[in-house]
Every structure is written in structure tokens, then in C-alpha cells.
N, C-alpha and C positions, 0 to 999 in steps of 0.2 A: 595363624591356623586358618582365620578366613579366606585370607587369599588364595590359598589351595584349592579352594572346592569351589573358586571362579574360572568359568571356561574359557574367558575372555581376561585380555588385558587392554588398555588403552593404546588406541591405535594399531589394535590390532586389523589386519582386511579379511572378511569373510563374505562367503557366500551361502544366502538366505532364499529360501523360499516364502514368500506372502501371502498369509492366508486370509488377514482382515483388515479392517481399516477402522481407527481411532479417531477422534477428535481430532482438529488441528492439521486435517490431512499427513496421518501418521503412521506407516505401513505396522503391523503386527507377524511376526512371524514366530514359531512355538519349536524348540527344540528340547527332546526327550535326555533329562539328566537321571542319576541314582537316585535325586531329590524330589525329583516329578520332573514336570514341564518349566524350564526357564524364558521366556519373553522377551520379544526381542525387540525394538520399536525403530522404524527407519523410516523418518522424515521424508514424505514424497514418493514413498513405494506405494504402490497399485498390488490390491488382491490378483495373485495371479503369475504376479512375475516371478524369474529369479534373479535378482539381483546382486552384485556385488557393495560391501558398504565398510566403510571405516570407524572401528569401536571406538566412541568419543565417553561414554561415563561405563565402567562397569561395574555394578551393586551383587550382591549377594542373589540377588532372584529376578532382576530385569539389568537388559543392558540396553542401552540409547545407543544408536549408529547412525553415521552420516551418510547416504546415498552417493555413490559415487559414480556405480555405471548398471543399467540397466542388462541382464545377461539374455537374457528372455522374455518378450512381449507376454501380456496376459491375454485369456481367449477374450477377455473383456474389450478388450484394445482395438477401435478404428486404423484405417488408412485415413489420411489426409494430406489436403496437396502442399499444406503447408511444411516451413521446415521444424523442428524439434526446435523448443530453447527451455534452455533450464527455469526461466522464469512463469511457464505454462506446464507444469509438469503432468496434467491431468488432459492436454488438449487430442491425446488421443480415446478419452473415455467418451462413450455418449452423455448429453447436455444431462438427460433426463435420470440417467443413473448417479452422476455430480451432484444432479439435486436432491436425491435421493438419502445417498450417502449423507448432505453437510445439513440437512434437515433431522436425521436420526441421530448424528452426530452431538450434534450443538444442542436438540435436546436431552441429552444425555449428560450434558456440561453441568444442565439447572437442576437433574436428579443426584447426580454423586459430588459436587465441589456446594450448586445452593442449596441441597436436601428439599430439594423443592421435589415430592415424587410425585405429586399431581400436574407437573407442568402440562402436560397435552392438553388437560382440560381450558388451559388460560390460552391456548395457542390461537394467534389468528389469524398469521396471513404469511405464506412462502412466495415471496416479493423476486421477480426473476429480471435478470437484464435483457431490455430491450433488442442489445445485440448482443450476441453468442462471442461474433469475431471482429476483428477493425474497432473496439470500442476504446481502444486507450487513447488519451490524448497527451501521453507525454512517453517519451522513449529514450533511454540512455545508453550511447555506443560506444564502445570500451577499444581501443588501439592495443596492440600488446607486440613488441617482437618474438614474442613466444606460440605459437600455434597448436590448438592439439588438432590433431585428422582422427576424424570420425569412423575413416577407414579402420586407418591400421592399429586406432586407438595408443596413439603416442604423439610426444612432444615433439614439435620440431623447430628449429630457429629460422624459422620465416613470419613478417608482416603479416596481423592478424588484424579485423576487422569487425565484431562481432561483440557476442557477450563473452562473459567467461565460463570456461567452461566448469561444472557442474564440481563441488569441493574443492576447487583452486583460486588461487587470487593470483596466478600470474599468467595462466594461460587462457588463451581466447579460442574460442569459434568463429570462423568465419559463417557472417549470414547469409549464403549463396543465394536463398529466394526467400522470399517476403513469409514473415514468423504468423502473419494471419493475426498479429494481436495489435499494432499500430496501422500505420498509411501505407498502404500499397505499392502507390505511386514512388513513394519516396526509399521503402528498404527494396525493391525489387534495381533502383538506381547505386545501391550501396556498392554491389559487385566492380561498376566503373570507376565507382570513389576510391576504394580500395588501390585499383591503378593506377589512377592518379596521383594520389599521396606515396605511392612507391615509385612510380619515374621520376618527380618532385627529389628526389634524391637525400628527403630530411628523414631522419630513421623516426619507428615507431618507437615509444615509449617502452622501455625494459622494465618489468617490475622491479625484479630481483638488484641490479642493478639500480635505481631510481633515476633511471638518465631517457633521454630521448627528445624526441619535439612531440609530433602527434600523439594526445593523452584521449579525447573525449570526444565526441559527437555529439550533442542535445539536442534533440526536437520537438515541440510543442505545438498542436493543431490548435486552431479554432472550428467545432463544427455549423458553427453559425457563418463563416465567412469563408469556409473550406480555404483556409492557408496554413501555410506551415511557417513556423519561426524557428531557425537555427543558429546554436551555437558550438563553435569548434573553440576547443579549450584546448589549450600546449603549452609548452614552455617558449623562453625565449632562446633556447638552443638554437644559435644558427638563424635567427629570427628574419636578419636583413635575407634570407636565403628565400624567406616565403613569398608568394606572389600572392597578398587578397583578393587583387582584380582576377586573373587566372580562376582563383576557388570559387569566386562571389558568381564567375560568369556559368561554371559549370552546373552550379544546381540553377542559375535563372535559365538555360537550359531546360535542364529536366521539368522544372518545376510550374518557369514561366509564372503568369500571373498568381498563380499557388502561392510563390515567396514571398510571404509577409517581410521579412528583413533578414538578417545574417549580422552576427555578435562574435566575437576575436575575443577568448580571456586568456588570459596569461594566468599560467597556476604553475607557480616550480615549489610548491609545496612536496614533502615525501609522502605524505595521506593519500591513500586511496578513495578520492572523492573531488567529483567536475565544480564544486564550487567550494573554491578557496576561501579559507579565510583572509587570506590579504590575498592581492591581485589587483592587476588593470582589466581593464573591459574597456572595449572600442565596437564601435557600431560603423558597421561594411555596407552594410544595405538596407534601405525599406524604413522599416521601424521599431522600436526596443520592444512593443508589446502585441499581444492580438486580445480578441475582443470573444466573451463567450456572454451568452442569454440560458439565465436555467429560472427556470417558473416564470418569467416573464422580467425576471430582474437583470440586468446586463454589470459586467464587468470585464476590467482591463486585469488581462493579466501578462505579467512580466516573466523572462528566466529562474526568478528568483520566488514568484509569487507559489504562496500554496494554494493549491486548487484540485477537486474530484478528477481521479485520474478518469473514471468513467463517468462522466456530466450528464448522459442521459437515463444512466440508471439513479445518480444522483438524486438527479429531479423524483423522484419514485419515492428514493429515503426521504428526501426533504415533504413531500407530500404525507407522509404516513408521520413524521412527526408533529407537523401542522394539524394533523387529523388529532392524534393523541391530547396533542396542547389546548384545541381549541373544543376538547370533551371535557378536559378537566377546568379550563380557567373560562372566569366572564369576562366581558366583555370591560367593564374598568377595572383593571387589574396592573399589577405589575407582575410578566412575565419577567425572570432573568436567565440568561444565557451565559454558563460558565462553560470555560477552557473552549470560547470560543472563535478563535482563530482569526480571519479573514470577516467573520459578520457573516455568512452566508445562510445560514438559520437565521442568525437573530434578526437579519434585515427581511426574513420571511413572517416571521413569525409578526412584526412591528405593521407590516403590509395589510396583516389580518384582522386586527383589534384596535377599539378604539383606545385601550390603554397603552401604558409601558413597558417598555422594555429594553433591556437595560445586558449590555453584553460586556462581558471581561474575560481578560488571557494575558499572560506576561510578554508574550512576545509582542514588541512596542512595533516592527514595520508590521504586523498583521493588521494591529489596531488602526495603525494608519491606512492599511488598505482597506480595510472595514471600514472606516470613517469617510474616506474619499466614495467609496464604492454607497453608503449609504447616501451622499450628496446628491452624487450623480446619478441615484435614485427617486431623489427625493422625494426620502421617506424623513420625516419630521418625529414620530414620536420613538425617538430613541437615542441613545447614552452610553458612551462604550469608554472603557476604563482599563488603564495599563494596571496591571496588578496580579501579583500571585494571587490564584485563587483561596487558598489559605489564609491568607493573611489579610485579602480584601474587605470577606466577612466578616467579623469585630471591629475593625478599620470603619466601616460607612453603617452605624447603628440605626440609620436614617430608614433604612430598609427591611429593619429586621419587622414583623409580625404584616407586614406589607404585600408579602410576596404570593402570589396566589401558584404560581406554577417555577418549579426549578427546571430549567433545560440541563442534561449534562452530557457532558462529550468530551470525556478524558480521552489522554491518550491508549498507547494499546497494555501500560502498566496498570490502568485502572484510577481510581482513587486512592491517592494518598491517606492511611489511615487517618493520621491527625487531620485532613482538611474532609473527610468521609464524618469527622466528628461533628465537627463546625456545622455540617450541612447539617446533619442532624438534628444540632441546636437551632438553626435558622425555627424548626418546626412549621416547614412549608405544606400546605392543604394536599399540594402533589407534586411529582417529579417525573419525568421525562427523559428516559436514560438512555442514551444514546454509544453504543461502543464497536467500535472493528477488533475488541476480541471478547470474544463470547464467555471465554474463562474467569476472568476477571470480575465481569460484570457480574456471572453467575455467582462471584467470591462475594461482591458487595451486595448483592443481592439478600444475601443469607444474614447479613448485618443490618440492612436495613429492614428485613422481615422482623427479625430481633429486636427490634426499635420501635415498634409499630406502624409500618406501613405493613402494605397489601399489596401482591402482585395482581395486578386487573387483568392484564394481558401481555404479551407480547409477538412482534412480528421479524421475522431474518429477511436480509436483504442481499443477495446474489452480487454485488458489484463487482466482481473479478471472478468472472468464470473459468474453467481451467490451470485453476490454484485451488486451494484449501481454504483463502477465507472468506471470509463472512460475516457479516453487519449484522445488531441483533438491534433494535427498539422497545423497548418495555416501558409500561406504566404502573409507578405505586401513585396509590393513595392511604391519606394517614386515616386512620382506625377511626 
């Protein structure tokens, strides 16, 4: 009987008008039933448009859609000379209405998920990125023999070049001119590369099919030594057929002294993703890594390494959590750094105090690049530890009533309830929450209020402009 008096089925395509914008960069649209009003929510729509989208959950009183094609611009909507990619789906709004929006937004996460309803009062700082455009340093280009044309809006079976296009995983967009979110120099070259690899005679990769040679593109800037490092990922289909010298010559070409190196991986994996789990890798030109400086600290980074995809807004978070840590902890202290990745906090943070500091994360090459990266520092007082963060704590009792400040920086799932407990028990003086999803936090947040901490403050940090997300910083302290 329920199903009946749903308007919508799954996968069903409909066309919406957008009247508001949610959390999470989520368009709102309101259509008039016998019941009242049913809500519609479509991921990446803009107040304004009309859009086409695909019914992906439908409930009794809201249904979730997926963004498929945009039917009509909003009056909100710039020109710019850049091209559209699904990955910027906000870059024709202005800067200052984006910030607008994910500032109302995100505080609105900490009133109805943390029941926090005084948050403005704690509010301190709407943290923005240094660049608007050009600020990515890493870019990943998708090959597909499936093409969609923007024109006539359909599929076609020609060598594509691009991302994919918008609710598909088999067809591509070609990038005809530079998306304004990575290196200039380099996607404005893409249009030749493209011809290349199709006189080259070796086919693009079919998704649908799982066959081809050309699968991937990868690029990674350094803005410290303005170079680029590239990696073409394929299969070995037809492999003796490839020429590297040929490839290696045409971007030292374009790029000239720019090319840091060039990297050959083999991936005949069926997954949808440039770094296989098995695979070869061979190195064509130059050198495997480049080199970046953020607060004063320098590291190597590799195809493989994690690293801020915007470094110089980076630098900004990393400052504002330095700020945070060095209000609540003294100077002999043990700071510790969980789900801490690569070190890149925790080797700031060690930089600042003459105590300790002490970093852990399960992923054992992060540790390792943490470890090298903190040598090649040398920064001395600090300790980094392969370990699930859950499990670490009861594991090293050495530290428990020790701890003057907790750093935390889960992923975009949040904290794990059971290791949210743990923390808990540590009963640390303060904590330092650090998250790229503002929901989450705002969930743990409510939990640790519940527990006896105090929200002091917190600040949102803009790192990816012309997207929905957004970085949040917060401080408790315990009662």
C-alpha cells in the first residue's frame, strides 16, 4: 500500500527545478503532492536550475537523485573561460556566494546532527583558499573508447580523453581546453595527446567491454619547483606496439624543463582505478618523485604518496590547527596524532614544542613516509607507530594520563564508535578535531559533549573551491 502513494520509483529520470541548497552541496527541489510537499534532493544541483536526474532511493516523503544533466543554467550562474567538469560542479557560481552557502550550510550540520544550537556563538574563522583556480596538484585523466558530445548529448564510439562524464562509469568527455582547476600548460596540451594516442593505432580502453591499452593519465605538480610528474597507466595489450621514446619525447616537448619524470604502469586489472593492486611500474624519464615545502617543512612525494591536494590552502589548515594545539597544550607535554597519515601535522606540530609527540595510522608506507619525511626534517622529538588507532590505545598504557592534547583526523567516515570510546577513556585535558566531513564530526561531537568535553570553538577551511566540501577544525576541552 506504501508503494502506491510513492511518486517516484528507482531509477526513475526526472526533471526538477532547484529551489535550495542543503549541506553537502545538495540541490533541494519541492514538488506539490495530495500529502503536501515531497523533497527532492539532487547531489550538485545549484539553486536555479532545471535539471535532469536519476531516482537512486525513493522513501515515502523525500527521494535522493543523482545529477545527470543540467537542463537550464541558474540566474546565479557566471560565464567562464574555463571548460565544465563534473569534478567542479559549482565553478560557475561566484567565490563569495560558495562561501556563503558552505558557511550556513556546515553550520547547520552542528545545530540538527550535534544539537549544538548555539554553534555561531563558538564560531571563529571562515578560512578561504589562497587560489580560487590552478590550485590542484594532482589530476586524474580517464581514456574511454566511449565518448559522450556535449553537443548532441549522446554516446558515441570514438576515443575519448577526459573525465567521465557526469552518472556514468563508461563514458568520457573530452577536455578540449584547460578545466582552470589543475596546470594550464599541461591540460590545454591534452587536445594533441589525444591524437597522438589515436594515430598510435593502440585502442582506448572499453569500459563495458574491460579490454584496450590506453586506461589513465596521472599528474602531479610540485609548486615549489613548478614541475610536473606523469604517469600513463595501460595494459599490456599489444604492448611491443607502444613507442615510450615517441610518448616521453612529446610532453618533454610541451613541457621541457616542467618534466620532472614520466612512469609506465601496467594495470590489466577489471577495477576501475589508475593504481593497481598488482602491476609493474617502469620509470621512462627524469625521476619517480617531486618535491613540495608546506610551512617550512619539505617532502618527497611519490605517484603513490598521499599528499594535500591543495598545499597552499593546506598550509592555512595546518596553521589553524597548530594555533588550536598550541592554546590548549604546554610546552612539556605529550601531544599525540591519530589517523595520522604521511606525518604532516604531527611533524608540525613536534616543530613547535619542546615536548612530544607521538603520530599513528594503520597504513604502514604512510608511516614510512612519515618517518623518512620527519628525518629529512630533522625533527627529533617525535614517534610514529604502525597501529590501528583502536587498538593502539590499551595496547601502549605508557601513555595513558600523559597526554596533554589529542590531534584527530579520521577519515571522511568519522570515528569509529568503539575507538571514539577508547578516546574517551584516554580522558585527555583537550582534543583537536580535525575532519573533511563536517557531518560526522558534528555526530561525534554530540558524543563527546555527552562525555564531558566543551566545544571552545571552531573554524571551516575552503580547500576545494567549486565543489561542496569543506574542512571543519574544532576544539574541546574537558570540563
Amino acid at each position: 500500500m506504501e508503494n502506491k502513494k510513492r511518486l517516484f520509483k528507482k531509477n526513475d529520470l526526472v526533471e526538477l527545478s532547484i529551489s535550495d541548497l542543503a549541506s553537502g552541496g545538495v540541490g533541494i527541489a519541492k514538488i506539490n503532492t495530495q500529502e503536501g510537499d515531497l523533497t527532492v534532493f539532487v547531489e550538485n544541483a545549484i539553486p536555479g536550475q532545471k535539471v535532469l536526474a536519476r531516482v537512486i532511493k525513493a522513501a515515502k516523503r523525500y527521494v535522493e537523485c543523482k545529477l545527470i544533466e543540467v537542463l537550464r543554467s541558474s540566474e546565479l550562474e557566471i560565464t567562464l573561460p574555463y571548460q565544465p567538469i563534473p569534478g567542479a560542479p559549482y565553478a560557475t557560481v561566484p567565490v563569495n556566494l560558495q562561501i556563503e552557502w558552505k558557511k550556513r550550510n556546515t553550520l547547520e550540520l552542528f545545530r540538527r546532527i550535534g544539537k549544538i544550537d548555539y554553534i555561531e556563538t563558538l564560531f571563529d574563522e571562515f578560512i578561504t583558499s589562497p587560489f580560487n583556480w590552478h590550485y590542484r596538484n594532482k589530476m586524474e585523466y580517464s581514456f574511454s573508447a566511449i565518448r559522450y558530445d556535449r553537443q548532441s548529448k549522446k554516446e558515441k564510439n570514438e576515443p575519448a580523453l577526459g573525465f567521465k562524464h557526469r552518472g556514468t562509469w563508461w563514458m568520457v568527455e573530452n577536455l578540449d581546453k584547460e578545466s582552470g582547476m589543475f596546470d594550464a600548460q599541461l591540460e590545454s596540451s591534452l587536445v594533441g595527446f589525444r591524437k597522438w594516442c589515436i594515430a598510435s593505432g593502440l585502442p582506448f580502453w572499453h569500459p563495458p567491454q574491460r579490454q584496450g591499452f590506453f586506461r589513465y593519465l596521472v599528474a602531479r605538480k610540485s609548486f615549489l619547483d613548478d614541475e610536473i610528474l606523469l604517469n600513463l597507466v595501460t595494459t599490456d595489450h599489444d604492448e611491443d606496439r607502444f613507442q615510450p621514446d615517441a610518448f616521453t619525447e612529446f610532453f618533454k616537448l610541451i613541457l621541457g624543463k616542467r618534466l620532472a619524470g614520466i612512469i609506465h604502469t601496467i594495470n590489466n586489472e577489471t577495477a576501475d582505478r589508475a593504481d593497481p593492486l598488482e602491476g609493474s611500474t617502469r620509470l621512462l624519464f627524469g625521476k619517480p618523485i617531486i618535491k613540495e615545502r608546506m610551512n617550512g617543512l619539505d617532502f618527497e612525494i611519490s605517484m603513490k604518496s598521499f599528499f594535500q591536494t591543495n598545499p597552499k590552502c593546506a598550509e592555512k589548515l595546518y596553521d589553524k590547527v597548530i594555533a588550536y594545539t598550541r592554546e590548549a597544550a604546554g610546552e612539556e607535554t605529550i601531544i599525540m596524532d591519530l589517523f595520522c597519515g604521511t606525518g604532516t601535522i604531527t611533524q608540525l606540530l613536534a616543530k613547535g614544542t619542546r615536548g612530544k609527540v607521538v603520530g599513528v595510522d594503520i597504513v604502514e608506507s604512510a608511516i614510512a613516509d612519515a618517518r623518512r619525511n620527519a628525518e629529512r626534517n630533522k625533527i627529533k622529538n617525535i614517534e610514529f607507530f604502525v597501529a590501528d588507532v583502536g587498538h593502539f590505545l590499551p595496547d601502549h598504557p605508557e601513555f595513558s594520563g600523559k597526554i596533554s592534547t589529542l590531534v584527530l583526523d579520521p577519515p571522511r567516515g568519522g570515528i569509529a564508535p568503539k575507538t571514539l570510546r577508547k578516546v574517551l577513556g584516554l580522558n585527555v585535558p583537550h582534543i583537536v578535531y580535525v575532519s573533511c566531513n563536517p557531518a560526522t564530526q558534528a555526530r561525534d561531537a554530540e558524543t563527546l559533549i555527552n562525555n564531558g568535553y566543551v566545544l571552545e570553538k571552531v573554524s571551516f577551511v575552503d580547500q576545494f573551491p567549486h565543489t561542496a566540501h569543506i574542512e571543519s577544525v574544532a576544539l574541546f576541552s574537558k570540563k
